[in-house]
C-alpha positions in Angstrom: 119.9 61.6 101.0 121.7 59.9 98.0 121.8 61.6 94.9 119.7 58.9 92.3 122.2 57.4 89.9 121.0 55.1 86.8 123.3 52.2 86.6 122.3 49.6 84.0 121.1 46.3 84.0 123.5 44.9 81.4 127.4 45.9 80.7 128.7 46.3 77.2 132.5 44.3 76.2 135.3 46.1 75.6 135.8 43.9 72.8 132.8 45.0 71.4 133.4 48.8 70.6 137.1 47.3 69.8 135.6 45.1 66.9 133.5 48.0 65.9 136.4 50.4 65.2 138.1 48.0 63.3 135.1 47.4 61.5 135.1 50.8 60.9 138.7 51.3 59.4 138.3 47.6 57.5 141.1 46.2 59.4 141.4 42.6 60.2 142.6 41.2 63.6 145.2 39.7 62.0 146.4 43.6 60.5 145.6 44.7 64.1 147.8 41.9 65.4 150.6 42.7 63.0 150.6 46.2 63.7 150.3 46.2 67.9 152.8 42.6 68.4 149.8 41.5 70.4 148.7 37.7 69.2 145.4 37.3 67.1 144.6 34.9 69.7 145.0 37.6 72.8 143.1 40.1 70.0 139.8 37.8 70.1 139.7 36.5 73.7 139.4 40.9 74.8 136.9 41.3 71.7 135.1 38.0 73.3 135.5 39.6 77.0 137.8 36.7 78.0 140.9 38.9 78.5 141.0 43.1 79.6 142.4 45.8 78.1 145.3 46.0 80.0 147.6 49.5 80.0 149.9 48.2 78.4 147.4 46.8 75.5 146.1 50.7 75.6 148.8 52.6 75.0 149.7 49.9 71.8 145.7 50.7 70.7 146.3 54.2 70.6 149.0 54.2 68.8 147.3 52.2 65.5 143.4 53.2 66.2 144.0 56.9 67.5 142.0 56.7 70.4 143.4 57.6 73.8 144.6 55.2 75.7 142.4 56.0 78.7 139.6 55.9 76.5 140.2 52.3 76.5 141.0 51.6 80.1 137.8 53.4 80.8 135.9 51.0 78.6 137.5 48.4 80.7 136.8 49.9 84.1 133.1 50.9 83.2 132.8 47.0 81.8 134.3 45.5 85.5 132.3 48.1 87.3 128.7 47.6 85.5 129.7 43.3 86.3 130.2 44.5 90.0 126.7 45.8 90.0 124.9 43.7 88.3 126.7 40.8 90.9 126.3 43.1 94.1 122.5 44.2 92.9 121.5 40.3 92.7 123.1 39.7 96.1 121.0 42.8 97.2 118.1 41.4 95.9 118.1 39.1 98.9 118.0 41.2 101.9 114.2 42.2 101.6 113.8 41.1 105.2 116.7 42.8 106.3 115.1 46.4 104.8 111.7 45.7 107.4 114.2 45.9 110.3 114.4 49.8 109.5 112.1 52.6 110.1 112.2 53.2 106.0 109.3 55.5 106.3 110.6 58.4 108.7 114.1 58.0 107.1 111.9 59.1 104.0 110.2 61.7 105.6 113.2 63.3 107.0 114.9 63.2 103.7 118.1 60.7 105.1 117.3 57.9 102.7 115.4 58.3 99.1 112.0 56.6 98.2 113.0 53.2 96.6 111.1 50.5 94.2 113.7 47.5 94.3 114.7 45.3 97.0 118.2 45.8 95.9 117.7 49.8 96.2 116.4 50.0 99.3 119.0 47.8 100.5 121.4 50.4 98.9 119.8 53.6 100.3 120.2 51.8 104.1 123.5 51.1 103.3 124.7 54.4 102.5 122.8 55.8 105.4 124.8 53.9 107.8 127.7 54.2 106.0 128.4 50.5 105.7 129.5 48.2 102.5 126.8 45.4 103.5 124.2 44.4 106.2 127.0 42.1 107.6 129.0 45.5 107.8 126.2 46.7 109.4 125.8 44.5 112.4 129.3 44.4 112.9 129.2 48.3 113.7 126.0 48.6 115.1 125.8 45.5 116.8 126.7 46.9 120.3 123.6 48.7 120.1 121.7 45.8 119.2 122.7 43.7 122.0 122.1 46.8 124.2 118.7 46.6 123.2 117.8 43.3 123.6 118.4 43.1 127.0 115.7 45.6 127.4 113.7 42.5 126.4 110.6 44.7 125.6 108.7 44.0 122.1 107.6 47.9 121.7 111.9 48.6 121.8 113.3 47.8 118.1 117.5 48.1 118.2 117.5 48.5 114.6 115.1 51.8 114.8 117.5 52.4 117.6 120.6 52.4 115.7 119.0 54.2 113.0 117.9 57.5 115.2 121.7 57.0 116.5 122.3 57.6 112.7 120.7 60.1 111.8 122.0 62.0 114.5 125.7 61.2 113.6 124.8 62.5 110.1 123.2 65.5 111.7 126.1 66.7 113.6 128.6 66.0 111.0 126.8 69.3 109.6 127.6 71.2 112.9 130.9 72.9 112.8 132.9 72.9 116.1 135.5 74.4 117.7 138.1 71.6 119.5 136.2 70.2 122.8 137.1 72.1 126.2 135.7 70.9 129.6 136.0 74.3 131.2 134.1 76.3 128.1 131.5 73.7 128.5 131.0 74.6 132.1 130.8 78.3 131.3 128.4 77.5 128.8 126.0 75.1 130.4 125.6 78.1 133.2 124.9 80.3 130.3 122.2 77.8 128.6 120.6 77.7 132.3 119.3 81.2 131.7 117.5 79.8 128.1 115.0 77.8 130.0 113.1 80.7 130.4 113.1 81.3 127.0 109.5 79.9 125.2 110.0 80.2 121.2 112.3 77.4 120.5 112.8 79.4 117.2 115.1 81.5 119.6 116.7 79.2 121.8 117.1 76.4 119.9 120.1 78.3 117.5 121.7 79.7 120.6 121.7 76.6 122.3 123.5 75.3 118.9 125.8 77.9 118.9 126.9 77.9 122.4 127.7 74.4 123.0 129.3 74.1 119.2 132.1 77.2 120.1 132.8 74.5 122.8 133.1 71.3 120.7 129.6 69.5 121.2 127.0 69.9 118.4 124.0 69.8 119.7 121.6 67.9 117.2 117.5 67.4 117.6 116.1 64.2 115.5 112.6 63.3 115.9 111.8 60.3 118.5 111.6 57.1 115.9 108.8 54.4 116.3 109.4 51.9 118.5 113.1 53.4 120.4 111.3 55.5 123.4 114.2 57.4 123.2 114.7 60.9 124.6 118.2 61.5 124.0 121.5 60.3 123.5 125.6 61.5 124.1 128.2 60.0 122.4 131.9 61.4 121.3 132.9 61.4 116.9 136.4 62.2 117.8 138.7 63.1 120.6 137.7 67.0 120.3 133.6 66.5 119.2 130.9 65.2 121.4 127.4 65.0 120.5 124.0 65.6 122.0 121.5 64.2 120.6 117.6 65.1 121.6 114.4 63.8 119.9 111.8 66.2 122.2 110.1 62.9 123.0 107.8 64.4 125.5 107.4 68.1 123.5 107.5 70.2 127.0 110.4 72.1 128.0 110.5 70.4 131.6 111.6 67.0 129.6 114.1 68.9 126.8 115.8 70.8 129.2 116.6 68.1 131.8 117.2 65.7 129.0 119.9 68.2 127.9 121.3 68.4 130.9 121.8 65.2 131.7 123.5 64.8 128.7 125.9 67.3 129.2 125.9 65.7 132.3 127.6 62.1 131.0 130.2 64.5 128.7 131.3 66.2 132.1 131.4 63.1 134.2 132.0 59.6 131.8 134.8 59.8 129.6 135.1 59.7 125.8 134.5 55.9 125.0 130.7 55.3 126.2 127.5 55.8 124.2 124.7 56.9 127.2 121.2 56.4 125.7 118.4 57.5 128.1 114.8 55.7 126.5 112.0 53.7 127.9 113.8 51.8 130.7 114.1 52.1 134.4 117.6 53.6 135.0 118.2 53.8 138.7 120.5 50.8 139.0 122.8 52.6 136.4 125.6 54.2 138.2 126.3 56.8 135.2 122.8 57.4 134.9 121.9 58.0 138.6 124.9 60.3 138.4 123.7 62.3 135.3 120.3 62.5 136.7 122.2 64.4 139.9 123.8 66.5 138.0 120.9 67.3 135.8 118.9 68.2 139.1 122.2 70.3 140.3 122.4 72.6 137.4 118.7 73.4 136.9 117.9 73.5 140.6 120.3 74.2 143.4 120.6 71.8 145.9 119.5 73.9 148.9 116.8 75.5 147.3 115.1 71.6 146.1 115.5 70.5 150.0 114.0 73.9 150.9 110.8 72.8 148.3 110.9 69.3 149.5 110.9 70.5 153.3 108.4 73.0 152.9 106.1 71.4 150.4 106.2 74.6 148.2 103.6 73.1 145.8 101.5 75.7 145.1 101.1 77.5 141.5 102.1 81.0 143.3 105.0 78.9 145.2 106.2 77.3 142.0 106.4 80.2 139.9 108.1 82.7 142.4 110.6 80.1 142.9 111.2 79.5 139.5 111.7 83.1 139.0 114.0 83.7 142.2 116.5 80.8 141.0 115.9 81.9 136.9 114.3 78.9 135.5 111.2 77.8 133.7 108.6 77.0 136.1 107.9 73.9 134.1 111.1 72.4 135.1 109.9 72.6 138.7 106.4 71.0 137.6 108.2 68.1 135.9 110.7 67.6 138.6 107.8 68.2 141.4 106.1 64.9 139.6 108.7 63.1 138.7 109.8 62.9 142.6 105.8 61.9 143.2 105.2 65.3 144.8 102.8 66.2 142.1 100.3 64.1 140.2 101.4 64.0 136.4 97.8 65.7 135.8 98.9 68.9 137.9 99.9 72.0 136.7 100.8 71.0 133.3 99.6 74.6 132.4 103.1 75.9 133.5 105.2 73.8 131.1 106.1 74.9 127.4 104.7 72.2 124.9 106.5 72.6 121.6 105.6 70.5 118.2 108.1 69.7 115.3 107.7 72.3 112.1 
């Protein structure tokens, strides 16, 4: 969140505390002139704002007023800055649509953006969020994501809530320091974070998880679903040597977080450094790079022998499901979810055995 800064309505000349100080010492403009070289008429457009203090006028005003001459430059760049302002804040003014395209109320919550009166400051908050000089700046860097969206073609999926979880999770990560990416560490990791499926208390996995994948150069980053994105994760690369992984605990069981994860970790492993992979609300099995994530998702949590041996067998059973879950070290909620996702299991069956978790 932005620091709150009071900028004012109004910006005072130059010119102004100029004429005061002459005031002051009783001096004319024509004693000023006479003593600086600079022309009475030069004198009185800067005391009527139509001509700057320029360096080269400072350094002559400190030598015959005393003041410094950066006090006087800084006159003149607060007086250009406070015009800026009051200009950009009018053209702000205008863009109260363009702040109803945002989910302004869990930015808030989540402390990315402050609480705002003013069209113009609201407008302002967003923009610093993103990162961006102006809502045009905005859709020219978010605008992939837009157009990503719309094709979805679905009223309940907004590309501008979208773009704004995307944010939040960029921010997020920024805060994760990383060692330089390597594909191999990862590897060795991701067998590692297998065995933290078992774990319950996300309190304890959740910071090892963190710190695993970060020594490896991905920062692993959790940002609560937003309204209307359906979005349970997200994988995307802020350099050459940082990937991120992005979760949002969509579902809040651990057969949905962990497989989400993995499948992340999946598109790092398998799609290059140039793609943003986005898994939400939409059927993904004409995606190549998603069918493949979802493999290797499946792979890493569940060997592939021991899934055709539950397939085969029709190893369904509570008893069946937890034995196997401990024989291959896994939660047995990941075998639920799996179990029902392949329409083995109704999605009202043994729910009991997954880890529900809620945001603190």
């Amino acid at each position: 969140m932005s620091e709150n800064q009071f900028y004012p309505d109004y910006a005072i000349l130059p010119g102004e505390i100029l004429e005061f100080e002459l005031d002051s010492l009783e001096m004319s403009q024509k004693e000023l002139s006479n003593k600086t070289g600079i022309s009475t008429k030069h004198i009185s457009n800067i005391i009527n704002g139509k001509s700057p203090i320029t360096p080269d006028t400072a350094i002559l005003l400190e030598r015959v007023l005393g003041k410094p001459a950066h006090y006087w430059l800084n006159l003149e760049i607060l007086y250009q800055e406070a015009l800026a302002r009051i200009t950009d804040k009018a053209k702000l003014e205008t863009y109260s649509d363009w702040v109803k395209l945002f989910p302004n109320n869990q930015l808030k919550k989540l402390g990315f953006i402050a609480n705002q009166t003013t069209v113009s400051d609201k407008v302002n908050e967003l923009l610093r969020f993103f990162g961006v000089g102006s809502p045009d700046d905005y859709h020219n860097v978010w605008g992939d994501i837009v157009v990503q969206y719309r094709q979805d073609n679905r009223a309940e999926i907004c590309p501008h809530h979208s773009a704004a979880w995307l944010r939040a999770g960029e921010i997020e990560a920024h805060k994760v320091i990383t060692q330089p990416y390597s594909e191999s560490g990862f590897k060795l990791a991701l067998k590692e974070i297998r065995n933290l499926t078992r774990e319950p208390d996300p309190n304890i996995f959740v910071p090892k998880l963190v710190e695993m994948c970060a020594n490896v150069g991905v920062a692993v980053v959790f940002v609560p679903c937003f309204s209307k994105t359906g979005i349970s994760g997200a994988t995307r690369w802020l350099s050459s040597d940082k990937a991120i992984i992005q979760l949002s605990l969509r579902y809040k069981t651990n057969d949905h977080l962990w497989f989400t994860f993995f499948h992340e970790a999946g598109h790092i492993l398998l799609h290059g450094k140039k793609s943003l992979h986005i898994e939400y609300n939409k059927p993904t099995t004409e995606i190549e790079a998603e069918i493949e994530a979802n493999d290797f998702a499946q792979k890493q949590l569940i060997p592939r022998l021991i899934w055709r041996q539950i397939l085969a067998q029709k190893l369904y059973s509570e008893q069946q499901i937890k034995s196997i879950a401990e024989e291959i070290g896994i939660a047995e909620g990941i075998i639920v979810g799996q179990l029902q996702h392949h329409k083995c299991l109704p999605y009202y069956k043994m729910n009991h055995l997954k880890v529900r978790y809620t945001w603190s």
